[in-house]
N, C-alpha and C positions, 0 to 999 in steps of 0.2 A: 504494500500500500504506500509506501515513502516516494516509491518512486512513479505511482501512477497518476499522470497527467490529468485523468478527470477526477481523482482525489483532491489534486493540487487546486485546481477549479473549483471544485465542492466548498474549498476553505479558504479562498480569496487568494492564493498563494501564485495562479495564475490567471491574465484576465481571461476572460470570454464575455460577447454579447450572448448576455442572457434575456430570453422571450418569456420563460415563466417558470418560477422557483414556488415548491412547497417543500411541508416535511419531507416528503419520499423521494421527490425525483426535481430536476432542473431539465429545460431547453435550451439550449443556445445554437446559435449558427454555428453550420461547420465551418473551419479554415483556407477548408479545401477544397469548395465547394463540386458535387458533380451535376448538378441540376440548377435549374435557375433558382429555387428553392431548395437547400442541402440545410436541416435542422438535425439536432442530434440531443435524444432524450438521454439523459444519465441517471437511474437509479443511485440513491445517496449510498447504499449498500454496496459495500467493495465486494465483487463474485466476480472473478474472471470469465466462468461461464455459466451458462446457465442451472446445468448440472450440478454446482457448487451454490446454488441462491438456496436461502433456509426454506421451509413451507410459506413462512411469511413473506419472504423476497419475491418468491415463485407466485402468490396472489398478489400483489403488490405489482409485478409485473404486466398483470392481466387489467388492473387500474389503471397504468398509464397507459396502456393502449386504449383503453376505452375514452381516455382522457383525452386524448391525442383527437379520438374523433369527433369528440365534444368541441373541440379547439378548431377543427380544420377551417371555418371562415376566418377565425383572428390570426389564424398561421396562414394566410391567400394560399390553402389547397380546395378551395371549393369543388375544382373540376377533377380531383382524385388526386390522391397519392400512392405512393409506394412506402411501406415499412420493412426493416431491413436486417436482420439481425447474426452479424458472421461471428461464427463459432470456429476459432483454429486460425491458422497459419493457414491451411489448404482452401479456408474461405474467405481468405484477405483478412482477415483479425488482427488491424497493428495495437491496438492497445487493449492489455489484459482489464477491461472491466467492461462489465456486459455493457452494452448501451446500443439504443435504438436509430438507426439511422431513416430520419424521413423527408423524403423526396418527393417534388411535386413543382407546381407552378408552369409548368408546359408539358408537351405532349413527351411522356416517356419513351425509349425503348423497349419494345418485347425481349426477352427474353429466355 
């Protein structure tokens, strides 16, 4: 956890634009964006993978997605999004803590 970036985030240690902070989880823009709209939700709970979130983490989890789509006109995804959530090295995972990547604001790639 010392050395995960969206820990560092969680406790002011690095910036990010942040779109909505509660108890459980924060939004903020990605860096790096791949969409016209690249937001990225981070559970306050350090779990690198999902596999590792407690029973609580794991509901918890199913909240901020639901939250997400309670959100989607104040986040400009009206016309749909994409949620995204890579697990490993082999699914592009650079940083050990779960978090939700959501994309939207023009017309996606299929994939």
């Amino acid at each position: 956890m010392e050395d995960c970036i969206f820990c560092k985030i969680r406790l002011g240690e690095l910036p990010s634009t942040k779109l909505y902070e509660d108890d459980d989880f924060m939004i903020i823009k990605d860096i790096n964006p791949q969409a016209k709209i690249h937001l990225i939700a981070i559970p306050k709970e350090h779990a690198p993978y999902i596999d590792m979130l407690t029973k609580e983490g794991s509901e918890r989890l199913g909240k901020i997605i639901g939250k997400i789509s309670h959100m989607q006109e104040e986040l400009g995804l009206t016309n749909g999004y994409r949620l995204i959530i890579n697990q490993g090295e082999d699914a592009g995972q650079t940083v050990g803590h779960i978090h939700i990547h959501i994309l939207g604001g023009e017309k996606l790639k299929e994939f």
